[in-house]
N, C-alpha and C positions, 0 to 999 in steps of 0.2 A: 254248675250252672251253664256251661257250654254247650250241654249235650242236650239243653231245655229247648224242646221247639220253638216256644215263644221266644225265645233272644234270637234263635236263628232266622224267624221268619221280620224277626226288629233289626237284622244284618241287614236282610238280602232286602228288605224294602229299604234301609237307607242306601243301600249304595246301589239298589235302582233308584231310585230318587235323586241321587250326587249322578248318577249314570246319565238321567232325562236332562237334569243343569247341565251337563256338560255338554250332552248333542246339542240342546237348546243352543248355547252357548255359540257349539259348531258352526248351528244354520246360522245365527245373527250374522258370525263372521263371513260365511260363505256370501248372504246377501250381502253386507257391506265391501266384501270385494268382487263381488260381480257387478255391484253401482260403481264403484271406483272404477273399475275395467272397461264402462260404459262412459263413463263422465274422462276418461283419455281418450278414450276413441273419438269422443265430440272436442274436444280440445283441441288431440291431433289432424280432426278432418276439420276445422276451423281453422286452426295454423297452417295447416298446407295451403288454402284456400288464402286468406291474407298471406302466404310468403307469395303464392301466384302474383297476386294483382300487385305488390312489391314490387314485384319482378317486371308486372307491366310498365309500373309506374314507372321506374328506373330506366327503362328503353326507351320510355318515352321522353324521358329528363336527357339521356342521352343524346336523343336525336334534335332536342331544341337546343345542346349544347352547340353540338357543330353545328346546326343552320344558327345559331348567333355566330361563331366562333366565323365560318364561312362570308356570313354579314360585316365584320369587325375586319375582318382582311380587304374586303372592298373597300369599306370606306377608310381603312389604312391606308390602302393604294391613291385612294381619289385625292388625301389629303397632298397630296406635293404638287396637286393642280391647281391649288391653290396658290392665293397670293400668300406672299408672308408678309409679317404685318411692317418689315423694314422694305420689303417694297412698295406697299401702300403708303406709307409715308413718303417714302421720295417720290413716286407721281404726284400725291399732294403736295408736295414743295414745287414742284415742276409746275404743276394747274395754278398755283398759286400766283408764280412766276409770270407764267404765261397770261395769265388773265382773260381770258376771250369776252368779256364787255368793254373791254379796251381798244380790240382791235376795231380797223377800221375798213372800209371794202372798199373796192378798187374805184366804184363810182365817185365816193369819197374821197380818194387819196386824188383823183383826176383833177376831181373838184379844187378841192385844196392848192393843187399844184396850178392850176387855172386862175385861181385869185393871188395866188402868190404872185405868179407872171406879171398880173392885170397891177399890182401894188408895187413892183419893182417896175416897169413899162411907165405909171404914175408918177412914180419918184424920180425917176430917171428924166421925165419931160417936166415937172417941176423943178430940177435941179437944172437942164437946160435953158428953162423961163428966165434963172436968176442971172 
């Protein structure tokens, strides 16, 4: 029966037929890794592309670091020109003290010392009356 044409030409068309599934087979794979090979290369030119502007970002976040960091020493610096708040307090104890609606002006005090005069000068000649 081996030597029957028919079984030989029933070989050779199966395993050209297992031969055509298997190229098939080949090309499917070959397109799917020529799409994958395509679909990294968009990946990778995406990734470069976001690690760039990363990188911008980052320069950027840097340079607002030191101009705060530069801003934060200044006004570190300013603060000791400041009052502290225990010496606020003791000028207010002082202003307290001091009172300046209490004082009185020199027209004032002339005054004052003028009627005092004028009251002891009265008493004194009242007191020579008696």
């Amino acid at each position: 029966m081996e030597n029957n044409p028919g079984f030989i030409n029933e070989d050779f068309s199966l395993v050209n037929s297992k031969i055509r599934n298997i190229e098939e087979k080949e090309r499917i794979i070959k397109d799917q890794i020529f799409l994958l090979n395509q679909n990294l290369l968009e990946v990778k030119d995406s990734t470069s592309l976001r690690i760039l502007d990363l990188k911008k970002e980052l320069e950027k976040l840097k340079e607002e670091i030191k101009s705060i960091s530069r801003f934060l020493e200044v006004i570190s610096s300013e603060f000791s020109k400041f009052a502290k708040k225990e010496d606020i307090e003791i000028l207010y104890r002082h202003a307290k003290m001091f009172n300046p609606l209490e004082l009185v002006t020199k027209k004032e005090l002339e005054k004052y010392f003028q009627e005092e005069k004028i009251k002891k000068e009265s008493s004194s000649n009242l007191d020579i009356k008696k």
